[in-house]
PyMOL Python script that loads the backbone (N, CA, C, O; Angstrom):
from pymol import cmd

cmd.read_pdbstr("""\
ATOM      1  N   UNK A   1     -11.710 -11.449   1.186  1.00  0.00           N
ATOM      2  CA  UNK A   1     -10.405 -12.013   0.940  1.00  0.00           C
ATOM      3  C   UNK A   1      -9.504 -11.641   2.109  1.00  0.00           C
ATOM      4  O   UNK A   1      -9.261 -10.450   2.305  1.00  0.00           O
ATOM      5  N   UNK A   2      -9.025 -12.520   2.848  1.00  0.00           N
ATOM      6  CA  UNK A   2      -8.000 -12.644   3.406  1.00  0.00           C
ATOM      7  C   UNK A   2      -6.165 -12.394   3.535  1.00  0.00           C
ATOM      8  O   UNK A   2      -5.487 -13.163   2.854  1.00  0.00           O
ATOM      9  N   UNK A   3      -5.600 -11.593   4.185  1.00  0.00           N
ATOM     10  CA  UNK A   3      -4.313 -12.064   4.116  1.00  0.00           C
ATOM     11  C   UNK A   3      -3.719 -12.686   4.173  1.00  0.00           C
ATOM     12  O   UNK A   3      -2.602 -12.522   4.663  1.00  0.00           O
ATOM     13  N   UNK A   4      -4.097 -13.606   3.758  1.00  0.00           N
ATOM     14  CA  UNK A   4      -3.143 -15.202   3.471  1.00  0.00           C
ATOM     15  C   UNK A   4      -3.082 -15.185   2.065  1.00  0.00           C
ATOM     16  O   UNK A   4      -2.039 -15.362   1.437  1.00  0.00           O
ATOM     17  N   UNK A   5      -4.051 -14.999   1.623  1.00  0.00           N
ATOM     18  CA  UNK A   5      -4.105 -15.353   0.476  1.00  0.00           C
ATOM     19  C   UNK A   5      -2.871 -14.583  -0.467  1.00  0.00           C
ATOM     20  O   UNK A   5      -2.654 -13.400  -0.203  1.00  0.00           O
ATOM     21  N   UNK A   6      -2.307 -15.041  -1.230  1.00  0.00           N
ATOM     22  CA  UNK A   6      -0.986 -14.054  -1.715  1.00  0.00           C
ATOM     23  C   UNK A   6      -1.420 -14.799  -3.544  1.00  0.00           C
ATOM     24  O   UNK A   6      -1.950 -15.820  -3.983  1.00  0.00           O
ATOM     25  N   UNK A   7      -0.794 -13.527  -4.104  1.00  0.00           N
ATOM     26  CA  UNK A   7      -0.987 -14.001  -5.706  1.00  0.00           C
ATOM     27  C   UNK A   7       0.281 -13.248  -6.011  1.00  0.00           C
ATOM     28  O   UNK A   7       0.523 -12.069  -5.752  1.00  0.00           O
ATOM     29  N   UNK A   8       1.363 -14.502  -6.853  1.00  0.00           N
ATOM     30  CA  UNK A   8       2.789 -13.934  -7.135  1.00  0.00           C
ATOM     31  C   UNK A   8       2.801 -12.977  -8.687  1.00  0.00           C
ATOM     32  O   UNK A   8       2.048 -13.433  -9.547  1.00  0.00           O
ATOM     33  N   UNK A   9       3.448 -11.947  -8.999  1.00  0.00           N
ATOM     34  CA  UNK A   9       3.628 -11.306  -9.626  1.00  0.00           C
ATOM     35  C   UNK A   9       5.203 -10.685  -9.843  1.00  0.00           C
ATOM     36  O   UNK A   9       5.778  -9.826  -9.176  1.00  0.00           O
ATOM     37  N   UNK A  10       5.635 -11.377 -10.922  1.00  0.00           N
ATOM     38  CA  UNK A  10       7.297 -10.758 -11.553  1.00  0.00           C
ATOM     39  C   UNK A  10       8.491 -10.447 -10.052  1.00  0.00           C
ATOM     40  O   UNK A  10       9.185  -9.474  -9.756  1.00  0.00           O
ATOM     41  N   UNK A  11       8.330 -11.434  -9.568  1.00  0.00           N
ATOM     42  CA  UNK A  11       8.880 -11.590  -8.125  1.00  0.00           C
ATOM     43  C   UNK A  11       8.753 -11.223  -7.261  1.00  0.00           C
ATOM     44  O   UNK A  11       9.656 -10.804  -6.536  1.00  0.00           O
ATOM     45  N   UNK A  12       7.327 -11.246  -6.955  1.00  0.00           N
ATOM     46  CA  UNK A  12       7.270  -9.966  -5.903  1.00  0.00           C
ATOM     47  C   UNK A  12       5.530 -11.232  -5.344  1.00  0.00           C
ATOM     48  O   UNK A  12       5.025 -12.094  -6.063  1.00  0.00           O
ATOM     49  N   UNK A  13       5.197 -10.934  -4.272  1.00  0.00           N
ATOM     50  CA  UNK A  13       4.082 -11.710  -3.386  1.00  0.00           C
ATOM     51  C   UNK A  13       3.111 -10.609  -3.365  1.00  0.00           C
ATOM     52  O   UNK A  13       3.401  -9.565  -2.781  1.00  0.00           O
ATOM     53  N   UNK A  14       1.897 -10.770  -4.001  1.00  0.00           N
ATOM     54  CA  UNK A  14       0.797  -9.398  -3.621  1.00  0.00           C
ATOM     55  C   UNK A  14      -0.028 -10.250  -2.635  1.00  0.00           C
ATOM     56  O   UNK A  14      -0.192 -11.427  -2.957  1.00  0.00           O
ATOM     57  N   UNK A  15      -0.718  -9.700  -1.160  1.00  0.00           N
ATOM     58  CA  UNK A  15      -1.550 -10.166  -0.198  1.00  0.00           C
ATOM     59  C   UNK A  15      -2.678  -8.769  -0.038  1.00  0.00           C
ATOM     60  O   UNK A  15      -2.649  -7.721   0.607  1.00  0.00           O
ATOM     61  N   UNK A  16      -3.689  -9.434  -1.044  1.00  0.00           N
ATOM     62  CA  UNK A  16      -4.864  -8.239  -1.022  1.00  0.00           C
ATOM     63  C   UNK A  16      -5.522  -8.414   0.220  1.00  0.00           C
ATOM     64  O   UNK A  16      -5.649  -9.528   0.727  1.00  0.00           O
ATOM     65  N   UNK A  17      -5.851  -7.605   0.621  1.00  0.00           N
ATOM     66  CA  UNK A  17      -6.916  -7.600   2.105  1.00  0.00           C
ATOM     67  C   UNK A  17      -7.844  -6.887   1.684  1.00  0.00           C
ATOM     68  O   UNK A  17      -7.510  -5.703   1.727  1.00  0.00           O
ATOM     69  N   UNK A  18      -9.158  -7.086   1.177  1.00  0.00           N
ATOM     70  CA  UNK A  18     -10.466  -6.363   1.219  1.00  0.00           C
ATOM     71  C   UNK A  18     -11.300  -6.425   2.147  1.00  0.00           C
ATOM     72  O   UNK A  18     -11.924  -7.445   2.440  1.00  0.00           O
ATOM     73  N   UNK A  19     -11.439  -4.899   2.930  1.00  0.00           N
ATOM     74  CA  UNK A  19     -12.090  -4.898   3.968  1.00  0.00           C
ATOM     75  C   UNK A  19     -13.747  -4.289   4.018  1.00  0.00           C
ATOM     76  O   UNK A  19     -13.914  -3.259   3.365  1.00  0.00           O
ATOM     77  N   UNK A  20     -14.671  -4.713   4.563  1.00  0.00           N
ATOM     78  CA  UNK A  20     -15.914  -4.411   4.174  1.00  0.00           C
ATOM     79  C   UNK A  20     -16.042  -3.006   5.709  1.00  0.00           C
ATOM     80  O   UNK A  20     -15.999  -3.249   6.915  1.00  0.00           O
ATOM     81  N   UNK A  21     -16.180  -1.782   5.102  1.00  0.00           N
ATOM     82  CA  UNK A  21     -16.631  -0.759   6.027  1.00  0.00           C
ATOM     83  C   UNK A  21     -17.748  -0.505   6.679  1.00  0.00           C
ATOM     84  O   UNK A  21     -18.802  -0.906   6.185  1.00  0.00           O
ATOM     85  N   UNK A  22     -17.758   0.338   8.142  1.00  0.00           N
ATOM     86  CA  UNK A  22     -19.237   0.542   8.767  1.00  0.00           C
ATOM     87  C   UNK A  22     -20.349   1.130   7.551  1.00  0.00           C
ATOM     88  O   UNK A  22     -21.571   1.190   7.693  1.00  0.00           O
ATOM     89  N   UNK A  23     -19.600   1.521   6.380  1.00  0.00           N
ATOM     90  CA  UNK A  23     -20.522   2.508   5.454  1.00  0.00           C
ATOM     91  C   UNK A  23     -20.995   1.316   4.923  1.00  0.00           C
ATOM     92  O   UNK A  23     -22.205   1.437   5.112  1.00  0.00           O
ATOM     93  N   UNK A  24     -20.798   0.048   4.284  1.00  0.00           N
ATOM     94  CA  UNK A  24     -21.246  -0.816   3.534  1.00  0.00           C
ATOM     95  C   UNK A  24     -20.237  -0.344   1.830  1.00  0.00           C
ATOM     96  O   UNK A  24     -20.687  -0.501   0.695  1.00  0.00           O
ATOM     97  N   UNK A  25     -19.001   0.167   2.150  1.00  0.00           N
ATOM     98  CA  UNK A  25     -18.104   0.154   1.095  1.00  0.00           C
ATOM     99  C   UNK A  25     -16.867  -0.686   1.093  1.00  0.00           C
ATOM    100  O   UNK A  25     -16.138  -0.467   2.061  1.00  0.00           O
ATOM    101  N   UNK A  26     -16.575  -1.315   0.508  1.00  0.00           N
ATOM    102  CA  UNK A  26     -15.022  -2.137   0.282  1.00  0.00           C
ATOM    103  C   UNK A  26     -13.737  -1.425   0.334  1.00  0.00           C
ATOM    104  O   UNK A  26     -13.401  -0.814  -0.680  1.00  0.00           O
ATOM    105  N   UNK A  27     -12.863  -1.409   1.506  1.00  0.00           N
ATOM    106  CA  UNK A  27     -11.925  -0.838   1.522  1.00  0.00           C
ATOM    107  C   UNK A  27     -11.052  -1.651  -0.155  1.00  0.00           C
ATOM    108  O   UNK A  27     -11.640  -2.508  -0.813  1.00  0.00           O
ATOM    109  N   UNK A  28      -9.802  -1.184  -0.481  1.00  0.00           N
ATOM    110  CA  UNK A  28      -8.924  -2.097  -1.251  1.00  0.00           C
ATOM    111  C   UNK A  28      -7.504  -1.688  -0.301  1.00  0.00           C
ATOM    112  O   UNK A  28      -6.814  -0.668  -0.316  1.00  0.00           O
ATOM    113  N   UNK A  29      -7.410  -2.843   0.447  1.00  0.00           N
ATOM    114  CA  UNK A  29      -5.883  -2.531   1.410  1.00  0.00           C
ATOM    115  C   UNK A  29      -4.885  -3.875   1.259  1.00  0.00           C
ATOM    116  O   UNK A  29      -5.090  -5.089   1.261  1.00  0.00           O
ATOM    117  N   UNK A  30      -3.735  -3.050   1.134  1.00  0.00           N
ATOM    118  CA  UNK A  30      -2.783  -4.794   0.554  1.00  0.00           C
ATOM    119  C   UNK A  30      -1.239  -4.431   0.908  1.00  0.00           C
ATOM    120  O   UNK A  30      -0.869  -3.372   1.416  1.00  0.00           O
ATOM    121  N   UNK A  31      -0.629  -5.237   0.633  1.00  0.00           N
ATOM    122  CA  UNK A  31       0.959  -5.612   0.833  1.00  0.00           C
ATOM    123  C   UNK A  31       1.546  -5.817  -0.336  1.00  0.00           C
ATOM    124  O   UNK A  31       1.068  -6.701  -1.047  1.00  0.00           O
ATOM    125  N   UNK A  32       2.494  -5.201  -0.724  1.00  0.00           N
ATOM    126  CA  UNK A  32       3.590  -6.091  -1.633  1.00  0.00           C
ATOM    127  C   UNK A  32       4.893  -6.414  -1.048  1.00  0.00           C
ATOM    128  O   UNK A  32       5.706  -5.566  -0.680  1.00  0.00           O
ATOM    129  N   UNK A  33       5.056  -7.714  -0.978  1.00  0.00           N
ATOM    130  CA  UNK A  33       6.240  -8.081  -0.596  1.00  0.00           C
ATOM    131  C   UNK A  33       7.516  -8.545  -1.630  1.00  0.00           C
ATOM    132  O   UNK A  33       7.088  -9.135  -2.622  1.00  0.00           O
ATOM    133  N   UNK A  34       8.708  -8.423  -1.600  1.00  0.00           N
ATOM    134  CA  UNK A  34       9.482  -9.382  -2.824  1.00  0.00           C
ATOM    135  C   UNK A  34       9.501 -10.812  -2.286  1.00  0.00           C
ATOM    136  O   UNK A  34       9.186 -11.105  -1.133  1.00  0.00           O
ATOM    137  N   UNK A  35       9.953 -11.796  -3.353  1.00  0.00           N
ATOM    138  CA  UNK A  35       9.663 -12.548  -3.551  1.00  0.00           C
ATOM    139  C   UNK A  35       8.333 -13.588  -3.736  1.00  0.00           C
ATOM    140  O   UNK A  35       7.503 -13.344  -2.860  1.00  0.00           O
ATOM    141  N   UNK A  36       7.939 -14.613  -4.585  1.00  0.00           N
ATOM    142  CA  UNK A  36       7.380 -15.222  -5.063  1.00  0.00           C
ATOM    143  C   UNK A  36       6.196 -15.526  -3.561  1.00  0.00           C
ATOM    144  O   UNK A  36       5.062 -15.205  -3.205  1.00  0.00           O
ATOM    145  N   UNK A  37       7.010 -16.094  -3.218  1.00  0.00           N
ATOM    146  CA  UNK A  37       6.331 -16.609  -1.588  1.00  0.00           C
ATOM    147  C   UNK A  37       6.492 -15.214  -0.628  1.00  0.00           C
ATOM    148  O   UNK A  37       6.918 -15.306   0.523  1.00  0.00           O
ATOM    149  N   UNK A  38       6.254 -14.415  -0.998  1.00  0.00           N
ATOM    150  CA  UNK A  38       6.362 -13.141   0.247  1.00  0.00           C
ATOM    151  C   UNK A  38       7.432 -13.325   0.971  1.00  0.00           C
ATOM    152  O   UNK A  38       7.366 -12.369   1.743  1.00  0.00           O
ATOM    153  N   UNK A  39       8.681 -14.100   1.334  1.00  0.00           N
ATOM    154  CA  UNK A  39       9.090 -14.371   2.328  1.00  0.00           C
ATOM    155  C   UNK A  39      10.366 -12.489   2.226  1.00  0.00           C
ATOM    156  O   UNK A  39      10.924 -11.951   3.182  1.00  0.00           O
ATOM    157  N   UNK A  40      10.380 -12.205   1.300  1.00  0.00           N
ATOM    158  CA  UNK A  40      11.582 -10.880   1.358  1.00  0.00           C
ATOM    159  C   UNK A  40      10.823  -9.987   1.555  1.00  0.00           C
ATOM    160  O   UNK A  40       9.607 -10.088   1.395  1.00  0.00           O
ATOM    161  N   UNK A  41      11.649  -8.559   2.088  1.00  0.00           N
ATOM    162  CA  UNK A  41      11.576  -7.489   2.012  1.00  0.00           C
ATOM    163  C   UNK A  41       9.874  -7.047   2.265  1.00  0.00           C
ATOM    164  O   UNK A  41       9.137  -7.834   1.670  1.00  0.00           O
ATOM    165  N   UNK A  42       9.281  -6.183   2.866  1.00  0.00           N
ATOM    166  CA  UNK A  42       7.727  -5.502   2.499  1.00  0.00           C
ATOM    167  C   UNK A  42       8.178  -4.024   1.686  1.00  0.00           C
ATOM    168  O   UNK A  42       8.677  -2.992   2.134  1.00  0.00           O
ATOM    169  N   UNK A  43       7.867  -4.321   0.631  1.00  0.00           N
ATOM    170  CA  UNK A  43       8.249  -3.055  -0.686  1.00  0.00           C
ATOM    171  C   UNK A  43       6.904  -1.935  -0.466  1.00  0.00           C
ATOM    172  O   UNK A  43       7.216  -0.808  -0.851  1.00  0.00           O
ATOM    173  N   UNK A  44       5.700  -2.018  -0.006  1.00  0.00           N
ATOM    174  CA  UNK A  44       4.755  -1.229  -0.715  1.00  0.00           C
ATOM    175  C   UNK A  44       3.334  -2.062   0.408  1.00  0.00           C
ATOM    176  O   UNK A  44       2.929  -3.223   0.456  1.00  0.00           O
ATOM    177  N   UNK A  45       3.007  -1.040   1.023  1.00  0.00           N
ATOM    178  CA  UNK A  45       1.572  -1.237   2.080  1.00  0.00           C
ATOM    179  C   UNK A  45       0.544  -0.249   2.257  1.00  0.00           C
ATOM    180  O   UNK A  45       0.528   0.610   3.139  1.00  0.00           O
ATOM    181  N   UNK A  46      -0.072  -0.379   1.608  1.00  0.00           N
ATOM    182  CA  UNK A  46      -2.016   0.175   1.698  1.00  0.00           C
ATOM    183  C   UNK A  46      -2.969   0.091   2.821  1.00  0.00           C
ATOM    184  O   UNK A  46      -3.690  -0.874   2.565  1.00  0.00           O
ATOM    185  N   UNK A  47      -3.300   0.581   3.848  1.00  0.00           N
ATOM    186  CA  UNK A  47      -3.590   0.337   4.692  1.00  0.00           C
ATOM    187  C   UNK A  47      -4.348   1.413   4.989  1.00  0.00           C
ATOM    188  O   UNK A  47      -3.899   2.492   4.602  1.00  0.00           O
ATOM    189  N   UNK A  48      -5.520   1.418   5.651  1.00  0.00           N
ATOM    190  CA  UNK A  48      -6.673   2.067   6.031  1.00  0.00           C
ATOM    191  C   UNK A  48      -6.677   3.489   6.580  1.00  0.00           C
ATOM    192  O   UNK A  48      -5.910   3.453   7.542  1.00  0.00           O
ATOM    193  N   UNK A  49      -7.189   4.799   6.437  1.00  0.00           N
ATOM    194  CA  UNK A  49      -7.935   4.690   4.893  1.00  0.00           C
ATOM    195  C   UNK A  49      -7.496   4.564   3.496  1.00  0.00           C
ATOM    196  O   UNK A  49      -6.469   5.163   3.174  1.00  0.00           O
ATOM    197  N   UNK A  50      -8.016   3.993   2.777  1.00  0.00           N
ATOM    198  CA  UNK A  50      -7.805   3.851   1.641  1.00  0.00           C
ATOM    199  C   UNK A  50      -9.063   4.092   0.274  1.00  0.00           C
ATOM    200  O   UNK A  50      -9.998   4.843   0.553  1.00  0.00           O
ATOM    201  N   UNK A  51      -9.043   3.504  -1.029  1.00  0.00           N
ATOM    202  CA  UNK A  51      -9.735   3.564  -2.117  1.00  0.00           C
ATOM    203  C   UNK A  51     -10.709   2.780  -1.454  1.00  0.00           C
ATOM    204  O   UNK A  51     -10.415   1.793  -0.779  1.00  0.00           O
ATOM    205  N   UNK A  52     -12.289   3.350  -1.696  1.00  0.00           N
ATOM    206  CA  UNK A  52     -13.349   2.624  -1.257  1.00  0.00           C
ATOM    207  C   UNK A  52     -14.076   2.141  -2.323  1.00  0.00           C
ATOM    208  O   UNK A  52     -14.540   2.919  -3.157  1.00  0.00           O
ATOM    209  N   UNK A  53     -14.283   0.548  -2.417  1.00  0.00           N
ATOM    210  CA  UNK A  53     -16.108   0.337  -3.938  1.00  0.00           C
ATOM    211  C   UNK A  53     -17.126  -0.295  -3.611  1.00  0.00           C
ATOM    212  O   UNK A  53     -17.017  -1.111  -2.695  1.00  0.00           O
ATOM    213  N   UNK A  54     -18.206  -0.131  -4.163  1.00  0.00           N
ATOM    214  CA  UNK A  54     -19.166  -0.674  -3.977  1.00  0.00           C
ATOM    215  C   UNK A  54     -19.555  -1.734  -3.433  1.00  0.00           C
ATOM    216  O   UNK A  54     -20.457  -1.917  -2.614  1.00  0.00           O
ATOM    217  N   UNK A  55     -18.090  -3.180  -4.425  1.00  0.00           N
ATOM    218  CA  UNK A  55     -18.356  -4.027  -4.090  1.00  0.00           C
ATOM    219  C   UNK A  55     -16.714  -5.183  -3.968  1.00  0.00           C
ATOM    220  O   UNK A  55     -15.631  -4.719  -4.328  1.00  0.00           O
ATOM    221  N   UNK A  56     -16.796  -6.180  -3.594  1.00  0.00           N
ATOM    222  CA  UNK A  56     -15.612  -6.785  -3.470  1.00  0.00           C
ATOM    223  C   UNK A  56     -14.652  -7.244  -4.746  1.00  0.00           C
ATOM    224  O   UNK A  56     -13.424  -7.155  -4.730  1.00  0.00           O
ATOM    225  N   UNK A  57     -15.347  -7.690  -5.719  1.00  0.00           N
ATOM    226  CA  UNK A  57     -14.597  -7.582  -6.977  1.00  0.00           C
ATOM    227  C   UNK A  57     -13.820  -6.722  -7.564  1.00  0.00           C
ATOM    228  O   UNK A  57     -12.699  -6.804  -8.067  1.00  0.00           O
ATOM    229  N   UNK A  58     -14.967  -5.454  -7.359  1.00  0.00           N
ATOM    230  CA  UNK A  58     -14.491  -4.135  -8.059  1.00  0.00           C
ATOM    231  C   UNK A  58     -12.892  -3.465  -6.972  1.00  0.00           C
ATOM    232  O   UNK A  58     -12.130  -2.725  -7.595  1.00  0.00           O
ATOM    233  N   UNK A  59     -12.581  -3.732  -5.680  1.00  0.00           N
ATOM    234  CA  UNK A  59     -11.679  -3.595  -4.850  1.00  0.00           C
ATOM    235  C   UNK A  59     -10.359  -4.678  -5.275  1.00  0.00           C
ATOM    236  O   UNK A  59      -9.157  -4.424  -5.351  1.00  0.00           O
ATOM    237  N   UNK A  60     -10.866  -5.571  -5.440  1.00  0.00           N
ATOM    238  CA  UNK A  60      -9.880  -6.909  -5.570  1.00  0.00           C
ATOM    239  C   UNK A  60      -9.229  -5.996  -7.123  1.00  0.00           C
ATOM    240  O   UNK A  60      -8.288  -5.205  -7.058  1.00  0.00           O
ATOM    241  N   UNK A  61      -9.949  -6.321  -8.384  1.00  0.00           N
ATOM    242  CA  UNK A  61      -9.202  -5.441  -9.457  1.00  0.00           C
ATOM    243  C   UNK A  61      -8.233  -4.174  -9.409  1.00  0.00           C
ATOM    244  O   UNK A  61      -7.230  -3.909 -10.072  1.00  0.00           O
ATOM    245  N   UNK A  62      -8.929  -3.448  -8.330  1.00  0.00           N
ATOM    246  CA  UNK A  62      -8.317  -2.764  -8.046  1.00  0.00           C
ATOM    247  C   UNK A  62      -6.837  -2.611  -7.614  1.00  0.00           C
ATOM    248  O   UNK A  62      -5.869  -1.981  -8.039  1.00  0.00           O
ATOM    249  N   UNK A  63      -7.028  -3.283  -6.801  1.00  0.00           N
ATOM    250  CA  UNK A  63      -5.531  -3.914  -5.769  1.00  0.00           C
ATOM    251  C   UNK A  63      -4.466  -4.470  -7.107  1.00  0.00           C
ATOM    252  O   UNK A  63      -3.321  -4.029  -7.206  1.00  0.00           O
ATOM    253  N   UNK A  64      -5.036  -5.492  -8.091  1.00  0.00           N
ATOM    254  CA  UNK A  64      -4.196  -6.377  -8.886  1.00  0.00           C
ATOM    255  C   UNK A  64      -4.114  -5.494  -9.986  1.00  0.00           C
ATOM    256  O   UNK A  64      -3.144  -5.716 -10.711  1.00  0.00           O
ATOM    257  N   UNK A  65      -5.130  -4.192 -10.458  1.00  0.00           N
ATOM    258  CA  UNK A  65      -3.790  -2.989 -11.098  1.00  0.00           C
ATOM    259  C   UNK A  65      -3.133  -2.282 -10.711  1.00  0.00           C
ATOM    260  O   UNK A  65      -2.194  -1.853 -11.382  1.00  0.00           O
ATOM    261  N   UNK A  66      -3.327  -1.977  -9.742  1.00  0.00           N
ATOM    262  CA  UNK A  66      -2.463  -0.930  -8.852  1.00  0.00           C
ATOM    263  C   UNK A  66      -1.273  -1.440  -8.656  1.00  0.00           C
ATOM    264  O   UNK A  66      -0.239  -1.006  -9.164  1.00  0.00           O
ATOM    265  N   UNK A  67      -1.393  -2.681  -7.677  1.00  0.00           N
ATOM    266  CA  UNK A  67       0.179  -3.781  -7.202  1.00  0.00           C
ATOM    267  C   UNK A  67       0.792  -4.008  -9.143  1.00  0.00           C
ATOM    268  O   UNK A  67       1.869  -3.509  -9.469  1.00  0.00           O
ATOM    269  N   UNK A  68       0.091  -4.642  -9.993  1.00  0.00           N
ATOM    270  CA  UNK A  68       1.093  -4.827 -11.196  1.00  0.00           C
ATOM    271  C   UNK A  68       1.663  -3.893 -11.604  1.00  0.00           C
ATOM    272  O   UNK A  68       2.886  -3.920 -11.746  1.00  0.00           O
ATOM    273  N   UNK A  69       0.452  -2.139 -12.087  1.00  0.00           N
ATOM    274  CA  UNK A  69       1.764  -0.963 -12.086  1.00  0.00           C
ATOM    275  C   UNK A  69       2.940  -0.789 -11.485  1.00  0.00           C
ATOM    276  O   UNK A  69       4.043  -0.795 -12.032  1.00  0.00           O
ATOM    277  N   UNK A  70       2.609  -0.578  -9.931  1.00  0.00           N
ATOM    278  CA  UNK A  70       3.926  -0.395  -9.281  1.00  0.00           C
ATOM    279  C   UNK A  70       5.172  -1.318  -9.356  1.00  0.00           C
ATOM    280  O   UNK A  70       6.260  -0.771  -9.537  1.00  0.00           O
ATOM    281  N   UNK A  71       5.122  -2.491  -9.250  1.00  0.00           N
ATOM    282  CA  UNK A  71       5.796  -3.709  -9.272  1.00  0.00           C
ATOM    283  C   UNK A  71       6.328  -3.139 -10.586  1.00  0.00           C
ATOM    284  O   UNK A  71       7.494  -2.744 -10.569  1.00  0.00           O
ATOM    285  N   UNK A  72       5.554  -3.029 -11.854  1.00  0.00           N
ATOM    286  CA  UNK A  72       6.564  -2.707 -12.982  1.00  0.00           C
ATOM    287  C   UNK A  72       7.382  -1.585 -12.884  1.00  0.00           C
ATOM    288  O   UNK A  72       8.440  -1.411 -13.488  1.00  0.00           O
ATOM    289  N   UNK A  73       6.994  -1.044 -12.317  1.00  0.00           N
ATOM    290  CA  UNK A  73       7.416   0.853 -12.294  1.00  0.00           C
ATOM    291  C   UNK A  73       8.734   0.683 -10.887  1.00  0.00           C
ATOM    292  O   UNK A  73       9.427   1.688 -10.727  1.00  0.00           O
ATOM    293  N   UNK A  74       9.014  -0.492  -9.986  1.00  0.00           N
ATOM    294  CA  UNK A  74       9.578  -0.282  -8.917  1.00  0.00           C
ATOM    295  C   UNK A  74      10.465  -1.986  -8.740  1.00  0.00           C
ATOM    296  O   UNK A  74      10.700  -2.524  -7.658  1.00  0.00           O
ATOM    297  N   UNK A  75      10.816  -2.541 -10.092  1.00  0.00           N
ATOM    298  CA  UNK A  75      11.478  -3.403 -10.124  1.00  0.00           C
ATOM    299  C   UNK A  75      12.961  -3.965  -8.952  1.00  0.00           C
ATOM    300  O   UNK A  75      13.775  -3.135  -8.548  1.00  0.00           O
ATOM    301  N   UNK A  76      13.018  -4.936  -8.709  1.00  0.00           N
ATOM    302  CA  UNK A  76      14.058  -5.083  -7.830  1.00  0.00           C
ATOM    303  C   UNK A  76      15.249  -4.827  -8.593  1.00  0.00           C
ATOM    304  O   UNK A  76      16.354  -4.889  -8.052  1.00  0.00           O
TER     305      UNK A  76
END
""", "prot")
cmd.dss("prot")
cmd.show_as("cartoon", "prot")
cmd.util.cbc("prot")
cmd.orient("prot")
């Protein structure tokens, strides 16, 4: 998954980046931005090193509980 890709959440733009490591583990590294379309503010960035899994799913979930906690816990 790519950083383009953005999935909106309670006003806020999540852009997961799952990165595949020299180990053969899935980083989970991402952005939260405000607004719907990312275009406001960068609130919250994950970036390497980070939480490593097995596999790309299990990283992606990851990212989309982590970003919904905070987002609730760090409202605009």
């Amino acid at each position: 998954m790519t950083s383009e890709h953005k999935l909106p959440y309670k006003g806020h733009a999540i852009f997961p980046q799952v990165v595949l490591q020299e180990n053969g583990q899935y980083a989970a590294c991402f952005t939260i931005k405000a607004g719907y379309d990312g275009s406001g503010e960068v609130r919250y960035v994950r970036e390497l090193p980070t939480t490593e899994f097995s596999n790309e799913d299990d990283a992606v979930a990851y990212i989309l509980d982590f970003s919904a906690d905070w987002i609730d816990q760090n409202m605009l």
